[in-house]
PQR file of N, CA, C, O and H, with PARSE charges and radii, in Angstrom:
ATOM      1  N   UNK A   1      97.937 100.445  94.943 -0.4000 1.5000
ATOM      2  CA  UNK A   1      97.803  99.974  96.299 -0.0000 2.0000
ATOM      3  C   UNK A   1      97.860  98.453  96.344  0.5500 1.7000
ATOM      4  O   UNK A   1      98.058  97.686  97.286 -0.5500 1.4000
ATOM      5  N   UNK A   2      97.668  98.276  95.264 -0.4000 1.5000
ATOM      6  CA  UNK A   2      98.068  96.463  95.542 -0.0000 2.0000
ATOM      7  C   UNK A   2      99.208  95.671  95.692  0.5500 1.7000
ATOM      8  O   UNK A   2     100.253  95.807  95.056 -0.5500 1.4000
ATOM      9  H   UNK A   2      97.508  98.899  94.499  0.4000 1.0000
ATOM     10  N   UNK A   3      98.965  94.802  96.592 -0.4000 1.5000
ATOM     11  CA  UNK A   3      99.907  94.263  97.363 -0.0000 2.0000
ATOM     12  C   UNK A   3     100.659  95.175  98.495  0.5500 1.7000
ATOM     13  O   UNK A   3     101.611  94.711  99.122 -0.5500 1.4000
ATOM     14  H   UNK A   3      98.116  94.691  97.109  0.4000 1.0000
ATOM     15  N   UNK A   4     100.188  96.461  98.710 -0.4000 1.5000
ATOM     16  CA  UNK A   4     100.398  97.439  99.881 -0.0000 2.0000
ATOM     17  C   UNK A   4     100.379  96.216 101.663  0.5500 1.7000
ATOM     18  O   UNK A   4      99.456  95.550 102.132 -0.5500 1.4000
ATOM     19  H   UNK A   4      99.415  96.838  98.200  0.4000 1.0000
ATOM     20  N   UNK A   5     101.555  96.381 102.070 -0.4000 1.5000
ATOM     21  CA  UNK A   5     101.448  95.302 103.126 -0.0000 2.0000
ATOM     22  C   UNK A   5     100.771  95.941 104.704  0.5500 1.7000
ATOM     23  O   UNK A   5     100.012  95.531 105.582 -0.5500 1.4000
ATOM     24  H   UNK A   5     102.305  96.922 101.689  0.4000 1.0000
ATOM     25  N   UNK A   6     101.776  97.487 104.338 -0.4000 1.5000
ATOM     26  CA  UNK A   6     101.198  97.936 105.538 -0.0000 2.0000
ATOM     27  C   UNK A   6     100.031  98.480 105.113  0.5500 1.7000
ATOM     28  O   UNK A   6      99.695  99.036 106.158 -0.5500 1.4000
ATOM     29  H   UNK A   6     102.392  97.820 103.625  0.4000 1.0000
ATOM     30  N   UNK A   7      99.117  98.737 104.287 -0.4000 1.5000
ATOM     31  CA  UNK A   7      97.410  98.977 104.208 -0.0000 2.0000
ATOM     32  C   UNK A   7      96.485  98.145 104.307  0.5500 1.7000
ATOM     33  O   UNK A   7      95.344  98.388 104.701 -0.5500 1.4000
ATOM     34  H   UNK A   7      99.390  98.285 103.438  0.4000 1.0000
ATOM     35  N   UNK A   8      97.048  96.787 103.847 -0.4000 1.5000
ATOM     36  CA  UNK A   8      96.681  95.880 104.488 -0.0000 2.0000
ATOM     37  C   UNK A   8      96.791  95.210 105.481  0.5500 1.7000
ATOM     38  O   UNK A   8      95.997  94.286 105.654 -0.5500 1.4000
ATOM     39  H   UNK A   8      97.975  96.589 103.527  0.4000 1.0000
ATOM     40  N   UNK A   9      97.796  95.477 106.413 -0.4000 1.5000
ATOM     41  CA  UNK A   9      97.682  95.069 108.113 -0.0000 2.0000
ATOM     42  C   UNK A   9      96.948  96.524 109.025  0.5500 1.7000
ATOM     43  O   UNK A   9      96.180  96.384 109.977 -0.5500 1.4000
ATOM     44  H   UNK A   9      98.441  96.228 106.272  0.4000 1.0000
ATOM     45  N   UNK A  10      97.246  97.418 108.655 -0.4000 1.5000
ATOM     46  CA  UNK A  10      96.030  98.565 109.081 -0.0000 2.0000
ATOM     47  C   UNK A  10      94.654  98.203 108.499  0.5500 1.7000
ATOM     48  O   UNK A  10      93.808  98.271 109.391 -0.5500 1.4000
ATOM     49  H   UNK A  10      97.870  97.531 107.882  0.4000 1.0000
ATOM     50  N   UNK A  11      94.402  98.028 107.923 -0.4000 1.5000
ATOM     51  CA  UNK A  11      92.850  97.752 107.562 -0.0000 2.0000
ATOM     52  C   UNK A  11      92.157  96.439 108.363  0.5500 1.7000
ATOM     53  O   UNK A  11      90.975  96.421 108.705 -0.5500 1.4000
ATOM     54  H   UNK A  11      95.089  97.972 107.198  0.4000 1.0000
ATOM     55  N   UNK A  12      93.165  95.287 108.608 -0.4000 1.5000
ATOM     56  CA  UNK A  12      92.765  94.247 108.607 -0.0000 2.0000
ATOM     57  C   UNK A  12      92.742  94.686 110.166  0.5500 1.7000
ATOM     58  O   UNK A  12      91.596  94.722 110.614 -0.5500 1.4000
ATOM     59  H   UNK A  12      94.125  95.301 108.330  0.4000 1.0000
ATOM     60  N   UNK A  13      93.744  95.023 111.073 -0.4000 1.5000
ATOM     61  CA  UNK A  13      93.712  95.835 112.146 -0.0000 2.0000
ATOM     62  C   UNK A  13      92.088  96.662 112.562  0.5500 1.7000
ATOM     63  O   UNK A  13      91.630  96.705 113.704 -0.5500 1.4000
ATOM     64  H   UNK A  13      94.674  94.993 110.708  0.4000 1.0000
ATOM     65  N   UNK A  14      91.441  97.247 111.356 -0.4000 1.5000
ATOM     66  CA  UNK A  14      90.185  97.766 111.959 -0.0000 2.0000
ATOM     67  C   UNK A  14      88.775  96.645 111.660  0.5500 1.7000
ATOM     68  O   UNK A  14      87.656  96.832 112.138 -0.5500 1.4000
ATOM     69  H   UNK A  14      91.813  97.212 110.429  0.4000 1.0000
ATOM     70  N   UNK A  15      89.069  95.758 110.977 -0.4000 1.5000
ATOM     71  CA  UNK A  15      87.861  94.933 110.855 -0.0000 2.0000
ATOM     72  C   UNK A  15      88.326  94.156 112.423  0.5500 1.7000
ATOM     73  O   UNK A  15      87.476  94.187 113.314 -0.5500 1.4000
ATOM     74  H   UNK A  15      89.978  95.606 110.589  0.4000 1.0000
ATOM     75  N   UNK A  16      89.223  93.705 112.613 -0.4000 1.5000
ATOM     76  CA  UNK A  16      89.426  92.768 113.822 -0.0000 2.0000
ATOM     77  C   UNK A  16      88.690  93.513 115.082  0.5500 1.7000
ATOM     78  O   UNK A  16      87.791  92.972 115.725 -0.5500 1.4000
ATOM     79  H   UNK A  16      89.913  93.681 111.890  0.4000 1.0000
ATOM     80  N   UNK A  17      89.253  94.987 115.380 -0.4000 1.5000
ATOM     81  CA  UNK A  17      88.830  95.512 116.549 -0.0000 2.0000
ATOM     82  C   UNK A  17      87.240  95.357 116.284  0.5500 1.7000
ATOM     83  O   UNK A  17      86.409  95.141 117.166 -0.5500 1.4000
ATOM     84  H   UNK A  17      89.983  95.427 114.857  0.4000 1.0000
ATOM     85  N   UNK A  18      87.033  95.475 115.216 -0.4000 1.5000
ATOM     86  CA  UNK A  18      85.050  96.249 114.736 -0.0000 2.0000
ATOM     87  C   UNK A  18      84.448  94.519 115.200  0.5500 1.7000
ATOM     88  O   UNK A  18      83.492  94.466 115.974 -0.5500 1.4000
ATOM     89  H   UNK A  18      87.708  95.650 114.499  0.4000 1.0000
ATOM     90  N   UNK A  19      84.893  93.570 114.826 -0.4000 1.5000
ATOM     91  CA  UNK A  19      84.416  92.752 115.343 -0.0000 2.0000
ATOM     92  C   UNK A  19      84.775  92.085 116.903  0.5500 1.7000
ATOM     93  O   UNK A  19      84.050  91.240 117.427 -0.5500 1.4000
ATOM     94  H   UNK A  19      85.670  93.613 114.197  0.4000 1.0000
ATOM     95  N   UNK A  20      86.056  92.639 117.551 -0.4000 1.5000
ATOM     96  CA  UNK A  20      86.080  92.320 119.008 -0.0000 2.0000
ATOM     97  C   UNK A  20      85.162  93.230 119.813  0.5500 1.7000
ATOM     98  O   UNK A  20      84.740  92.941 120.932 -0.5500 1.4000
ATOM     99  H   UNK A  20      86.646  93.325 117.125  0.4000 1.0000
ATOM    100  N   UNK A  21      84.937  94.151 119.270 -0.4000 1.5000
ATOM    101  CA  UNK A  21      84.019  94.977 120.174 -0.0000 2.0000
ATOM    102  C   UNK A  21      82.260  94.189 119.937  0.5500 1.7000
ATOM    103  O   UNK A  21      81.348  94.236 120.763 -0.5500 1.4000
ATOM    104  H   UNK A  21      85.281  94.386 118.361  0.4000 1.0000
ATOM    105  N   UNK A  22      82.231  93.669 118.878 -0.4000 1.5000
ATOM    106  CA  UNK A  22      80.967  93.081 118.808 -0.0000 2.0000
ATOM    107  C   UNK A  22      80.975  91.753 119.363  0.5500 1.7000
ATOM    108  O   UNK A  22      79.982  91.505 120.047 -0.5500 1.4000
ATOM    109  H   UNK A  22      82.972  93.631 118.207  0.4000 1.0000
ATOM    110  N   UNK A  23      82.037  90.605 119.229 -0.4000 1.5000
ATOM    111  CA  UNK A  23      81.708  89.293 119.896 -0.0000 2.0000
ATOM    112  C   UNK A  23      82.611  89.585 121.857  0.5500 1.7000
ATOM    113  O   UNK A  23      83.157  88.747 122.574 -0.5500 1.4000
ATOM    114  H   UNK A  23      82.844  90.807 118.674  0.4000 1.0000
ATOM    115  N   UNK A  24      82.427  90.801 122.048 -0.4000 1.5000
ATOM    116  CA  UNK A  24      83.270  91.247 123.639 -0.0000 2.0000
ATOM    117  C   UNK A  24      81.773  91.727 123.934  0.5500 1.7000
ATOM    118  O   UNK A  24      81.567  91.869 125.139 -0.5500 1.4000
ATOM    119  H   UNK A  24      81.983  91.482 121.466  0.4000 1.0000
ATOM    120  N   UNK A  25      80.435  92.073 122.922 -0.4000 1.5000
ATOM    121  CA  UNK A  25      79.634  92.825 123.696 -0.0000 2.0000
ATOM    122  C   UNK A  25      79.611  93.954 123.989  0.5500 1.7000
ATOM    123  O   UNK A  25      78.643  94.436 124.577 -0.5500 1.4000
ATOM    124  H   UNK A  25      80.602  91.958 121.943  0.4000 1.0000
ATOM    125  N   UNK A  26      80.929  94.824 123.572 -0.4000 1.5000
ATOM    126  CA  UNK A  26      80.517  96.154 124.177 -0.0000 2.0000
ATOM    127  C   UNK A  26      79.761  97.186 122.784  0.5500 1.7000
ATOM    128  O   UNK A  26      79.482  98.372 122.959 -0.5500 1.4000
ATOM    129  H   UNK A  26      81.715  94.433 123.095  0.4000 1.0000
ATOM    130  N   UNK A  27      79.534  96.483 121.500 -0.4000 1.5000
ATOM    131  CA  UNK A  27      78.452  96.617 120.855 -0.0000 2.0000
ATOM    132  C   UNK A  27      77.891  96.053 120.180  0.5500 1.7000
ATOM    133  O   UNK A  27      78.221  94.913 119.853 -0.5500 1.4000
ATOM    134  H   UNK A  27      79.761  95.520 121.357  0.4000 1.0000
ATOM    135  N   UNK A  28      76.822  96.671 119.724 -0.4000 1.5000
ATOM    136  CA  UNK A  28      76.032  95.753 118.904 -0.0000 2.0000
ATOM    137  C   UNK A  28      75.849  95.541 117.303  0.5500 1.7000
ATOM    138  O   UNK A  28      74.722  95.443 116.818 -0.5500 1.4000
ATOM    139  H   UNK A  28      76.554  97.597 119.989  0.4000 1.0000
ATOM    140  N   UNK A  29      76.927  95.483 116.581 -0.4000 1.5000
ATOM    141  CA  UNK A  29      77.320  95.477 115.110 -0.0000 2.0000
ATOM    142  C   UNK A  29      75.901  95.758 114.392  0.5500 1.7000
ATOM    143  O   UNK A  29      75.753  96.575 113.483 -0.5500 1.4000
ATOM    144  H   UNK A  29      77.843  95.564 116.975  0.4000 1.0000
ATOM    145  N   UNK A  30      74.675  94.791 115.052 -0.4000 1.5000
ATOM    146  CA  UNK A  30      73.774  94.828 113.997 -0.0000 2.0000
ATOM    147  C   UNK A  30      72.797  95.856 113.921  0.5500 1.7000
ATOM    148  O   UNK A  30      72.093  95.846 112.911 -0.5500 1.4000
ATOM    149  H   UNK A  30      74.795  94.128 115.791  0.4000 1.0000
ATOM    150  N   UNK A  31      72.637  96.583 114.617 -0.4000 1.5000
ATOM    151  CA  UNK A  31      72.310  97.790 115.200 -0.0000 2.0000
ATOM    152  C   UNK A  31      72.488  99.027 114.000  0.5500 1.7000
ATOM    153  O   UNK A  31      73.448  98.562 113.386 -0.5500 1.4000
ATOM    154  H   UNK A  31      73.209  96.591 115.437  0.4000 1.0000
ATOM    155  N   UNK A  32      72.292  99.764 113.600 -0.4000 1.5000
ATOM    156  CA  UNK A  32      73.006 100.972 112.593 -0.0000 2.0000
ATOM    157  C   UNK A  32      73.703 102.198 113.660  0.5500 1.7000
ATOM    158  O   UNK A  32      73.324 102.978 114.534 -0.5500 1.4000
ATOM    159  H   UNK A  32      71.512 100.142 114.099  0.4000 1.0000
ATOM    160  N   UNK A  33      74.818 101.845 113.041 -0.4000 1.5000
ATOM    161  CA  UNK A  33      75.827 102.929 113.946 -0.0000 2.0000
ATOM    162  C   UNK A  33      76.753 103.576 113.436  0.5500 1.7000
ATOM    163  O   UNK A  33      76.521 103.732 112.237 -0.5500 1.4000
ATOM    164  H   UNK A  33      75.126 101.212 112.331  0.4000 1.0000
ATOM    165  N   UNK A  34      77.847 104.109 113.800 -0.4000 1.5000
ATOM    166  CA  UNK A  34      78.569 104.777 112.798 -0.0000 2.0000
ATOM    167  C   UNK A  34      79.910 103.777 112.816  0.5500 1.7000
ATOM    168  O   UNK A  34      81.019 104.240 112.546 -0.5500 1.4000
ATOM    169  H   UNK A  34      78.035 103.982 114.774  0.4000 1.0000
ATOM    170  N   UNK A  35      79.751 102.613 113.096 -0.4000 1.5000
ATOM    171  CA  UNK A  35      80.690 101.989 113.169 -0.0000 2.0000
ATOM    172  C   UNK A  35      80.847 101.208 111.540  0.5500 1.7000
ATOM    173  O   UNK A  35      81.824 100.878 110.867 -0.5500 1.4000
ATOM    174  H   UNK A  35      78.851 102.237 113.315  0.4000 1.0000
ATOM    175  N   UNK A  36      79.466 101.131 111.348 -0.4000 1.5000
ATOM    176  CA  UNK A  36      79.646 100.445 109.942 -0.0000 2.0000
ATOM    177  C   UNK A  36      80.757 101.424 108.656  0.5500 1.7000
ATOM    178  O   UNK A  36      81.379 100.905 107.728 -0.5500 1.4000
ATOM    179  H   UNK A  36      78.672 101.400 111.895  0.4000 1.0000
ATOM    180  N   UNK A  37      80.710 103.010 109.030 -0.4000 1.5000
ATOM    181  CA  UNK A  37      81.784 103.862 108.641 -0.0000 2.0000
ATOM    182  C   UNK A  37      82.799 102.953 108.450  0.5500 1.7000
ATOM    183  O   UNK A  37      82.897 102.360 107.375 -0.5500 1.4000
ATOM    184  H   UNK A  37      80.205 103.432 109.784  0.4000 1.0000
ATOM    185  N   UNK A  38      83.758 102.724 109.582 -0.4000 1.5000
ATOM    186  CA  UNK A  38      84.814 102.355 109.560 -0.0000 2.0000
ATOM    187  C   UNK A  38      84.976 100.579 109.628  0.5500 1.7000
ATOM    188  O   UNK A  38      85.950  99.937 110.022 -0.5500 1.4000
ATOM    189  H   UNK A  38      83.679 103.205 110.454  0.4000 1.0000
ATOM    190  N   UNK A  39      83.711 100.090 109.117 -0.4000 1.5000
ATOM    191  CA  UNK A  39      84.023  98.722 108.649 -0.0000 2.0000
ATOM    192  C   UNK A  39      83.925  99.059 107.402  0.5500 1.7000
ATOM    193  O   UNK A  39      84.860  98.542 106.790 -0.5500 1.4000
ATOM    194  H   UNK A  39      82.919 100.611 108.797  0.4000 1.0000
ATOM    195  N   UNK A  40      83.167  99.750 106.632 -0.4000 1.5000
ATOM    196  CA  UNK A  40      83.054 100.118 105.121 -0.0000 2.0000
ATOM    197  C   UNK A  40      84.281 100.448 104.710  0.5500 1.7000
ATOM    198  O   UNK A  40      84.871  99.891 103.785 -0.5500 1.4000
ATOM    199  H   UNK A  40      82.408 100.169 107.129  0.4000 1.0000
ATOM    200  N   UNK A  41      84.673 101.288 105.327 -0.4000 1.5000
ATOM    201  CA  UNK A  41      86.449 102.047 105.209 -0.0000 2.0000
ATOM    202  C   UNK A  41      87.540 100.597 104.798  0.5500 1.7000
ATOM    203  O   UNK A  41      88.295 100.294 103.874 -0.5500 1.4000
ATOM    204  H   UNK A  41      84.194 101.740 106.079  0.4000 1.0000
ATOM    205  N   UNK A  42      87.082  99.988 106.085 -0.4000 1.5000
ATOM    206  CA  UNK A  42      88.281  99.069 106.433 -0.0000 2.0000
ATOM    207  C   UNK A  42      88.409  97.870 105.212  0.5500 1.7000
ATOM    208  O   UNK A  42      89.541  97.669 104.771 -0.5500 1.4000
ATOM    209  H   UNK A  42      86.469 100.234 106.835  0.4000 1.0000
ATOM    210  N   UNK A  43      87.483  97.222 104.764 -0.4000 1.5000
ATOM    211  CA  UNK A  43      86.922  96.214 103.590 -0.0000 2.0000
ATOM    212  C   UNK A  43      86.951  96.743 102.423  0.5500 1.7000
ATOM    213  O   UNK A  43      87.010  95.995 101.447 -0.5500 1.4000
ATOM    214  H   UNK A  43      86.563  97.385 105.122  0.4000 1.0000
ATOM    215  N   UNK A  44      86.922  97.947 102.281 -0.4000 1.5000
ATOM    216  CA  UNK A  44      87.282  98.680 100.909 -0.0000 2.0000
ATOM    217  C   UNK A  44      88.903  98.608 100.877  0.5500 1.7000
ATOM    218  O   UNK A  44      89.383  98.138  99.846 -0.5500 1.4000
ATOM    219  H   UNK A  44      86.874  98.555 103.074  0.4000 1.0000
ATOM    220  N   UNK A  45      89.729  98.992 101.820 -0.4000 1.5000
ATOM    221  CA  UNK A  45      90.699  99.310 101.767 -0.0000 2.0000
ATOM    222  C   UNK A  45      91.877  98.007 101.883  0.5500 1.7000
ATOM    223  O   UNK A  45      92.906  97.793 101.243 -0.5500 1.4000
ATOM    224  H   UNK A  45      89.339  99.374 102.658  0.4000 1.0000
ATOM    225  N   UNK A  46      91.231  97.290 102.966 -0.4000 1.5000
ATOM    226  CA  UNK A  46      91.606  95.718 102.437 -0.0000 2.0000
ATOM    227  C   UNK A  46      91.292  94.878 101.364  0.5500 1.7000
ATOM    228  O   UNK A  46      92.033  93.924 101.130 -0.5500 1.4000
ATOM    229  H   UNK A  46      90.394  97.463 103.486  0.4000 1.0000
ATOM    230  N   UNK A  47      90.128  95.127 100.554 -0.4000 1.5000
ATOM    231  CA  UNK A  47      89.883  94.909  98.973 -0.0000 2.0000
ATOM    232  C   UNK A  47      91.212  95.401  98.201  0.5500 1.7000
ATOM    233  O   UNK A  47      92.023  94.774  97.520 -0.5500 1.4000
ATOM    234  H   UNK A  47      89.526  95.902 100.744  0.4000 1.0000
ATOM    235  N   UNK A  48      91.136  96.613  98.525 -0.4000 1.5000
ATOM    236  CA  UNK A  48      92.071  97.489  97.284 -0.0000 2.0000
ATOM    237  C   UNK A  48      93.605  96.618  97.692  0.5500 1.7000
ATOM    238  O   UNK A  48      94.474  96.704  96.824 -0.5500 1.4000
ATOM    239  H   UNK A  48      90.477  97.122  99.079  0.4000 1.0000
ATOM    240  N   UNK A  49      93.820  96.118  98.467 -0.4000 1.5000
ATOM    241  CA  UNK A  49      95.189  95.376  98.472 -0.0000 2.0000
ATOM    242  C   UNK A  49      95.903  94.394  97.693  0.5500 1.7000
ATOM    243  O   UNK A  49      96.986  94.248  97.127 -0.5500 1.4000
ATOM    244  H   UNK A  49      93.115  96.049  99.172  0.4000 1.0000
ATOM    245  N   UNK A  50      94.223  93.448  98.037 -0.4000 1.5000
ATOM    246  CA  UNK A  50      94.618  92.080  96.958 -0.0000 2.0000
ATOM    247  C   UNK A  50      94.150  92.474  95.306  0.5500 1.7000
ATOM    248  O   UNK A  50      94.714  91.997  94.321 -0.5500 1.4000
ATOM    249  H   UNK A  50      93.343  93.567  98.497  0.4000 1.0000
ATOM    250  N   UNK A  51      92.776  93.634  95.245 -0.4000 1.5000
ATOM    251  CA  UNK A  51      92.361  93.725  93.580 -0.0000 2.0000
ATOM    252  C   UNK A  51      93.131  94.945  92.960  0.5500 1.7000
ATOM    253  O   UNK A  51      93.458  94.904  91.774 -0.5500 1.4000
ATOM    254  H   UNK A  51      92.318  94.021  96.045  0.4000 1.0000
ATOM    255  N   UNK A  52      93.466  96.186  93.859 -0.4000 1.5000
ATOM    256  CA  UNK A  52      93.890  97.383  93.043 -0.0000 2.0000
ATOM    257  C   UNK A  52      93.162  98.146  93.031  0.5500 1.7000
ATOM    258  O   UNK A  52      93.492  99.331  93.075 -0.5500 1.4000
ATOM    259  H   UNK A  52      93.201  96.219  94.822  0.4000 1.0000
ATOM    260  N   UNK A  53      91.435  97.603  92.945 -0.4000 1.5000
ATOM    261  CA  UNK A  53      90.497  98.472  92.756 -0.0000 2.0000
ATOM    262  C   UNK A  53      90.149  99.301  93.660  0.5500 1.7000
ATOM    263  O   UNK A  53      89.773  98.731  94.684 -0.5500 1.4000
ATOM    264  H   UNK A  53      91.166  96.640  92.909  0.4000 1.0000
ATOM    265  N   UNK A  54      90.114 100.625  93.706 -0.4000 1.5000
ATOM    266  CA  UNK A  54      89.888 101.683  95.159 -0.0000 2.0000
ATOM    267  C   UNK A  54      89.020 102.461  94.669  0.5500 1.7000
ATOM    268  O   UNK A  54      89.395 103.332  93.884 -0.5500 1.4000
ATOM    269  H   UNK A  54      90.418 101.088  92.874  0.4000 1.0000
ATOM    270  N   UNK A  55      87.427 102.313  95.070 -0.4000 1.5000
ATOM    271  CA  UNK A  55      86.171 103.007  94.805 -0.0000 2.0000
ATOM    272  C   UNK A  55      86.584 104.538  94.886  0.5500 1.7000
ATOM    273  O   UNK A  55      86.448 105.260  93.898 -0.5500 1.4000
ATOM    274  H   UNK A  55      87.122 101.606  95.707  0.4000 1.0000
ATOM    275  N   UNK A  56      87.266 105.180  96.498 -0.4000 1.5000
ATOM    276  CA  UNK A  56      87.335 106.382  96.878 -0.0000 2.0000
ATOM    277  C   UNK A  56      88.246 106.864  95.748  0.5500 1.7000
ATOM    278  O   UNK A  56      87.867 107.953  95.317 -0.5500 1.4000
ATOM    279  H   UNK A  56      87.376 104.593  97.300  0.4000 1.0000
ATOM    280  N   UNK A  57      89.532 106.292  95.027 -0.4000 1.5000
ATOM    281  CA  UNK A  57      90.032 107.252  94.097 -0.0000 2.0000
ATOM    282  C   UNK A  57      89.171 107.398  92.692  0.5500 1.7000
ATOM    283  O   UNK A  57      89.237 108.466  92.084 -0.5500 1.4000
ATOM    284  H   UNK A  57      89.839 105.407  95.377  0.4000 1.0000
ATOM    285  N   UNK A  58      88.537 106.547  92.293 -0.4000 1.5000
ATOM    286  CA  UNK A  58      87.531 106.597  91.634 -0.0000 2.0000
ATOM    287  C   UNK A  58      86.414 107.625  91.651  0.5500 1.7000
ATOM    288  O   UNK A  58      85.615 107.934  90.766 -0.5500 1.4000
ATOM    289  H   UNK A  58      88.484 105.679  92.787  0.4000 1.0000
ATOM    290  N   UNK A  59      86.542 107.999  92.689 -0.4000 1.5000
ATOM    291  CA  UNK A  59      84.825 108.938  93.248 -0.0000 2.0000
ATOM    292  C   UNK A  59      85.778 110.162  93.110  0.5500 1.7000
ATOM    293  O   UNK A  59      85.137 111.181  92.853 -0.5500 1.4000
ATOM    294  H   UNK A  59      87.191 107.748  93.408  0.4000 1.0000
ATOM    295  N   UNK A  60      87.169 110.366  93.209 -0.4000 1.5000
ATOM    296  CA  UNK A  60      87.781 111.276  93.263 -0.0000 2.0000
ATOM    297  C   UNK A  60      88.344 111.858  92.017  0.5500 1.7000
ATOM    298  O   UNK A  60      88.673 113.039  91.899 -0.5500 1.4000
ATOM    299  H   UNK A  60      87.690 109.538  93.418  0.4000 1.0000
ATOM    300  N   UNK A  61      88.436 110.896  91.046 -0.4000 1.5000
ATOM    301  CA  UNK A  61      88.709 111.320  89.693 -0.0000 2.0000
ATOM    302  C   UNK A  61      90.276 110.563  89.372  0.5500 1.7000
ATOM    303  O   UNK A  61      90.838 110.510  88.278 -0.5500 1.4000
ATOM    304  H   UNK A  61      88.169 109.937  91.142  0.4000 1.0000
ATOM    305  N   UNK A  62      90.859 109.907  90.931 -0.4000 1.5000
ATOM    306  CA  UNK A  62      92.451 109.798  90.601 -0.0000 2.0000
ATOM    307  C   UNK A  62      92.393 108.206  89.876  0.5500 1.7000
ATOM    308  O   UNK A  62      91.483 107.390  90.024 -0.5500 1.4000
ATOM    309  H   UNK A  62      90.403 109.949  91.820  0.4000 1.0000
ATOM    310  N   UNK A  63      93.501 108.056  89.151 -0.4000 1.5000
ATOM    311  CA  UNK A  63      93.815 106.751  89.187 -0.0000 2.0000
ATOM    312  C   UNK A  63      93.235 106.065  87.843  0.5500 1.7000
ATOM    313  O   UNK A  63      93.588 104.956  87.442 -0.5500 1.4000
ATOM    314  H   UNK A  63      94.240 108.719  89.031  0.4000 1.0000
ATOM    315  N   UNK A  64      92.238 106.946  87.178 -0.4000 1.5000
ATOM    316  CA  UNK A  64      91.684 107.004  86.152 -0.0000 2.0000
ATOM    317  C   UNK A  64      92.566 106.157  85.042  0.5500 1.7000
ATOM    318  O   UNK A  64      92.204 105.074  84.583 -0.5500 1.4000
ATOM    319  H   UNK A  64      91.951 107.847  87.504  0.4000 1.0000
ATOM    320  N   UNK A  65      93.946 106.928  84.646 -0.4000 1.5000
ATOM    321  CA  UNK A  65      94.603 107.065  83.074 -0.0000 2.0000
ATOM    322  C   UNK A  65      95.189 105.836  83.723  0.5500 1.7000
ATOM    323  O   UNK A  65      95.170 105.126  82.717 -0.5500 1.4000
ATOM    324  H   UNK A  65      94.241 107.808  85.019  0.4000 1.0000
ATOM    325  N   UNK A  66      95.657 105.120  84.588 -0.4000 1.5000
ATOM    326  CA  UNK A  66      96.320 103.875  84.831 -0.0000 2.0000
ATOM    327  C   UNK A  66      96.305 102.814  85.134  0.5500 1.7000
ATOM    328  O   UNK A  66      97.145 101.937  84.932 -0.5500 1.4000
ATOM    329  H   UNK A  66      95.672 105.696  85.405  0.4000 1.0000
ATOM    330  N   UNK A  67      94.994 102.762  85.846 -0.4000 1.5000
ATOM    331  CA  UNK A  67      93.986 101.799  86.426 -0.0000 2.0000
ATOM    332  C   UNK A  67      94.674 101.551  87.951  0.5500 1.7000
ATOM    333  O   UNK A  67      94.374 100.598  88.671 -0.5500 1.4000
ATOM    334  H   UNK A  67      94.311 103.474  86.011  0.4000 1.0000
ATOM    335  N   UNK A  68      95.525 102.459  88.253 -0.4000 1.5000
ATOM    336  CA  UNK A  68      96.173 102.150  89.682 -0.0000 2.0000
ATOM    337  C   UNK A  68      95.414 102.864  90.833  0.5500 1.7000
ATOM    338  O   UNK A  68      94.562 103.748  90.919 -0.5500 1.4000
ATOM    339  H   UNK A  68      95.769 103.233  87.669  0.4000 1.0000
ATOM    340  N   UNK A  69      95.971 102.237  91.499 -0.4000 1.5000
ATOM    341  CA  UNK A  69      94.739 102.755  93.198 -0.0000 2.0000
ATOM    342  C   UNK A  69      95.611 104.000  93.821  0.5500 1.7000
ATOM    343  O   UNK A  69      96.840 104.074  93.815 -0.5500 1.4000
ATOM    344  H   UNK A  69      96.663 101.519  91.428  0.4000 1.0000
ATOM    345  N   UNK A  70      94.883 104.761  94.248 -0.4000 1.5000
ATOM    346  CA  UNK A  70      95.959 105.923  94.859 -0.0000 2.0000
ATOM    347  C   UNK A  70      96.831 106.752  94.605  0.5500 1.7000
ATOM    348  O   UNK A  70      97.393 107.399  95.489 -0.5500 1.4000
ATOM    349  H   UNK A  70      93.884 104.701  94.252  0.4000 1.0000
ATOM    350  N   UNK A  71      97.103 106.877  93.266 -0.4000 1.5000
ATOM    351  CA  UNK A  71      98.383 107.414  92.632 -0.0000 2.0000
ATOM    352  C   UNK A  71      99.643 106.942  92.674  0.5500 1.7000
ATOM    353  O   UNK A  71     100.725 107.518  92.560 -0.5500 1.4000
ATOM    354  H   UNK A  71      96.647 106.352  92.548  0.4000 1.0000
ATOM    355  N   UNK A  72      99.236 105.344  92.928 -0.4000 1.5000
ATOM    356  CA  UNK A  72     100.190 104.387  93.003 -0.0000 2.0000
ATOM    357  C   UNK A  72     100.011 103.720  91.194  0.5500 1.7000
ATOM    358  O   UNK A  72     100.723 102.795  90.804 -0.5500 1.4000
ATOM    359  H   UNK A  72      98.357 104.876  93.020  0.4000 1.0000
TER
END
């Protein structure tokens, strides 16, 4: 997954909204919600762009024998 361009403009795509909805007010980031889900999602997955490293294929068993993210 590294250097993935479009996983990284989708990801970067959900941290932006997760924080327009918090400096627009229509929530409250600091709050515990299920929004932190899909900021966790989004920062993992924009990590795995620039390092390679992808926790979820890891937790999954993939990616193991190559050190690649995703079955990439």
């Amino acid at each position: 997954m590294k250097g993935n361009k479009a996983v990284r403009m989708m990801s970067a795509m959900i941290l932006i909204a997760l924080a327009l909805t918090h400096f627009t007010g229509q929530m409250n980031l600091f709050a515990p919600t299920w929004l932190w889900l899909a900021a966790f999602v989004g920062f993992m997955a924009f990590q795995a762009t620039f390092t390679g490293f992808c926790p979820a294929s890891r937790m999954l068993g993939e990616g193991k024998k190559s050190g690649a993210c995703c079955g990439n």
